[in-house]
Structures are given as C-alpha cells and as structure tokens.
N, C-alpha and C positions, 0 to 999 in steps of 0.2 A: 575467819571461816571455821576454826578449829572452837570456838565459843561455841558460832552455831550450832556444830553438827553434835556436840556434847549437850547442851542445853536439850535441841528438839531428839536427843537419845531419851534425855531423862523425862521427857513428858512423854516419851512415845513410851516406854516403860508403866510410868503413873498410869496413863491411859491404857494402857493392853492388860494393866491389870486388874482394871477398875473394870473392863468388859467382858474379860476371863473370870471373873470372880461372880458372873451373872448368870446365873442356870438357864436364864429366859435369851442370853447372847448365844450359848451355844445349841438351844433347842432351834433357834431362828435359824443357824447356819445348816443347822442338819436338815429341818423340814425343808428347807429352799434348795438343799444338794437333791432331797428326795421329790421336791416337785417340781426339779426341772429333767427329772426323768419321766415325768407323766408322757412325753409326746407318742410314746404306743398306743396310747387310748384312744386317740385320732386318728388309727390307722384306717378305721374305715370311712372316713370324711376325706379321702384322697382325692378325690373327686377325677378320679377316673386317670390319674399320673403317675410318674413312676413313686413305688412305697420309699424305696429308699430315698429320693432328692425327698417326697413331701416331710419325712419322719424328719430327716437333717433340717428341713425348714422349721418346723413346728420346733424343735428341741431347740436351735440356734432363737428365734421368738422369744422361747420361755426363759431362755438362759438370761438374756437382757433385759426382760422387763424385771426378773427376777431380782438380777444387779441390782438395777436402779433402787428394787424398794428395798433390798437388804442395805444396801448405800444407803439411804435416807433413814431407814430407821436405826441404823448404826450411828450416825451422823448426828441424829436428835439427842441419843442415849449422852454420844461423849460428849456434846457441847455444854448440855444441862448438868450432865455429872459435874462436870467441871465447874459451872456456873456453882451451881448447890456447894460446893466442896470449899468456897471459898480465897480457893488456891490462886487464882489469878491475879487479884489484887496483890496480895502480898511477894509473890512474884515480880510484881512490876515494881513494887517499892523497892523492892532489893536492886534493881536495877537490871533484872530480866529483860529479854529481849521477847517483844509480841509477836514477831515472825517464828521465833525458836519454838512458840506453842502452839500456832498456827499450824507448821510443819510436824510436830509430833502427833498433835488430834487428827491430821489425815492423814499422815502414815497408820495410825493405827484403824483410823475404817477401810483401809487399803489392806491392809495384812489381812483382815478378817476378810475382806471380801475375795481376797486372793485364794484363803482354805475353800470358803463356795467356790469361787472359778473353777479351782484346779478339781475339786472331790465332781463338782456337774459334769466336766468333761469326761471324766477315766468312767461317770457313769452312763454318758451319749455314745462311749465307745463301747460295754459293755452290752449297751442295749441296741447297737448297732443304727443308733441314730447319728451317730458320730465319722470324720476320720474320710467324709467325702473327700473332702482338699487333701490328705496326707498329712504330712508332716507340718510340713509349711500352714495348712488351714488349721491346726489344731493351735498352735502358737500362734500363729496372726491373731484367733480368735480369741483365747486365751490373754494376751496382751491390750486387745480392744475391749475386754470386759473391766482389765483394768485400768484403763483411760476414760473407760465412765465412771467407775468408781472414784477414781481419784478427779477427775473433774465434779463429780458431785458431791461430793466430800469439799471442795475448794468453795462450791457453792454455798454449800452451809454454814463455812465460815467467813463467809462475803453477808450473808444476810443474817449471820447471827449477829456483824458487829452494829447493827442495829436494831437488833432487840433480842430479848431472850426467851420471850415468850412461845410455848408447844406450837399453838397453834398459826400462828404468823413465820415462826420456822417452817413446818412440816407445809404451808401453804404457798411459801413462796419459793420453796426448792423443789415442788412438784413443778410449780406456775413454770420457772427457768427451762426445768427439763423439758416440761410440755412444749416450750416456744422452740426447744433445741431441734426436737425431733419434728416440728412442723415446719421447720425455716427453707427445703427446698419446698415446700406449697406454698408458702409465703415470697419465696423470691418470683414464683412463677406467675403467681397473682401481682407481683409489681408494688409500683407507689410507695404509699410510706408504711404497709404493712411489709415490704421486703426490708427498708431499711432498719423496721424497729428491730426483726427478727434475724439480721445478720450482728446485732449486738449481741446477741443469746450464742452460748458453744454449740459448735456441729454436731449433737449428740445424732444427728442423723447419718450422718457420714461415717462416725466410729461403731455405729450399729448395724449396718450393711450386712446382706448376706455374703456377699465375695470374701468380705475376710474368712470366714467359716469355709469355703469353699475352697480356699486357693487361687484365688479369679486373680487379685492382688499381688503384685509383686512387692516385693521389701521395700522400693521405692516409692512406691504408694504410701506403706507404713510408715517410714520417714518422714514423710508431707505430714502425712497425720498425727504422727508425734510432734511435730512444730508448729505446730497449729494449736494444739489441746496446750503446748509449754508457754504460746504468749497470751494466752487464758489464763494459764494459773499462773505465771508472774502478776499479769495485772489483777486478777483476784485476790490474790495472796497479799501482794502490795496493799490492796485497797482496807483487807480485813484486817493485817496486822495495823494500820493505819488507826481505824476507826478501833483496835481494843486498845491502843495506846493512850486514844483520846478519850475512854469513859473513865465518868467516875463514878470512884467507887465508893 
C-alpha cells in the first residue's frame, strides 16, 4: 500500500506539472469559473417563477455541464501528454505499478477540477445564484461535481487503455457520459436499452438538482459515494489491466 500511494504521488506531481506548466490549462479553469457565472443573463427567461430557485437552477446546470467538459478536456490533455512523453513504457519496465499511474492522471484532473468547483461556487454565492440549500447544498454540490469529475477522469483511462487516439478518446468519453445522464430515460423506456444503459455510471443521479438544494440528506450522499466507488474500482481495474497489457 505504502508503494502505491508513493508511486501514484509521484505521477500525480509529473502530471500537475505538466498541466500547470500550460497557459491554455489555466485560461480553461478561469473561463469555465467565469462561465458558470453567466446564469444572470437568463434572468429574464424565468418564465414567470421564482428568480432566485430559477438563477440556482440555471447556475447549478452550468456548473455540471461545465464539469464534464473541463473533465474531458483535462483528461485528454494528461492522457496524450503522457502518451507523447514516453514515460509509461519505461515505467513499466522498471517494474511500475499501472494502477499507481492510473491513480495519479485522475487525481490530477480531479484537483484541477476541484479549483473550478470550488472558485464557481464562492462565484454563485456572490452572484446570489448560489447558497439555496445552505450549508449542507453547497458541500453536497460541491462534492457531486467532484464525483463527476473523478468518475470521468476514470473513464478516460478505461478507454484510453484501448487506444490513444484524440479523436476516439474525446468520442467515446462524451458517448459514456451521454449514456450516464440518459439511463433514468432508458430504464423507463425498458428492454434491452435499460440494461445496456445501467452498465454506463449514474452521471444522472450525481447531477441532480437536490444536492444543490439541500433536498438530500448525507445518507443519500453516502449511497452515492458507493455507488460511483464500485465504478472506479472496476474501471480503474480494468484500465490499469489493459496499460499493463500494451506494447510498447
């Protein structure tokens, strides 16, 4: 255990620094902190409800779709990086462990996406989009932004360990999510489109408005941490699996 957690340090390091060293990683984090405070612009599309629940809706929206794409494009940046750098290979020959760098490339799209989380919220509560739920909804929310993160981050390296290719990444980690956030339509429409779509993660369930609100209690959150954890075990499993197995 003490291997692992040293190993996936020192690739979480390699990688925070190989992301931080990118003018275009930290303009992405700021434009996305600042366009998930657009939901004032929509103030008058409220369609006739209360401004404050619509603004919280609207800003709690952007905040997640937001996630996802700064997740996926963070996720593409480190896998390629990595890829190009060489570094994997000779890592494994030394006798690296493929989980230990598995575990440092999503921690590091996790931390980055943790600075968005955290800088969107202090700005929903500024703009008074924020802070419906209290305490409690700012942290539930908070948390569930990053459990998409880190569940799409797992994804990337689930389908990277089968190719490396931009386009076939960036294609098949939107495809996953998409299926995630359709899978209560698909269970409700039945047959074998609900079972293809209960293999896909809940991204629908960790993106709910209730966490944002406070609707949720901690015990809900709990479920929902155990839920997203036997995801990224068998993801995790399956990616370090498949970079064990290339050659290189």
């Amino acid at each position: 255990m003490r291997r692992l957690v040293v190993e996936s340090g020192e690739w979480f390091k390699l990688c925070g620094r190989g992301v931080l060293r990118r003018p275009s990683s930290i303009g992405l984090v700021g434009v996305a902190i600042l366009a998930s405070g657009s939901g004032p612009f929509f103030a008058a599309f409220d369609f006739g409800g209360a401004g404050e629940v619509f603004l919280h809706r609207i800003g709690w929206m952007l905040q997640v779709v937001i996630t996802v794409t700064v997740a996926v494009a963070l996720s593409l940046q480190v896998l390629l990086s990595v890829e190009r750098s060489g570094l994997v290979p000779v890592a494994l020959a030394r006798g690296g462990w493929p989980v230990s760098i598995v575990v440092g490339q999503v921690l590091t799209v996790v931390a980055v996406v943790g600075i968005y989380a955290t800088g969107s919220q202090f700005l929903q509560l500024v703009l008074g989009a924020g802070g419906l739920g209290g305490a409690r909804g700012i942290l539930q929310g908070l948390a569930m932004l990053l459990v998409i993160a880190l569940m799409v981050a797992m994804v990337g390296q689930w389908v990277g360990s089968f190719s490396q290719e931009p386009a076939f990444l960036a294609g098949a980690m939107v495809g996953v999510v998409l299926l995630g956030f359709l899978r209560p339509l698909a269970v409700e429409v039945g047959g074998g489109a609900a079972w293809f779509a209960m293999l896909a993660p809940d991204f629908a369930w960790w993106a709910e408005l209730g966490w944002s609100t406070g609707v949720h209690e901690w015990g809900d959150a709990a479920r929902a941490f155990a839920h997203a954890s036997v995801y990224l075990l068998v993801l995790g499993w399956l990616a370090a699996r498949g970079m064990g197995r290339r050659e290189f």
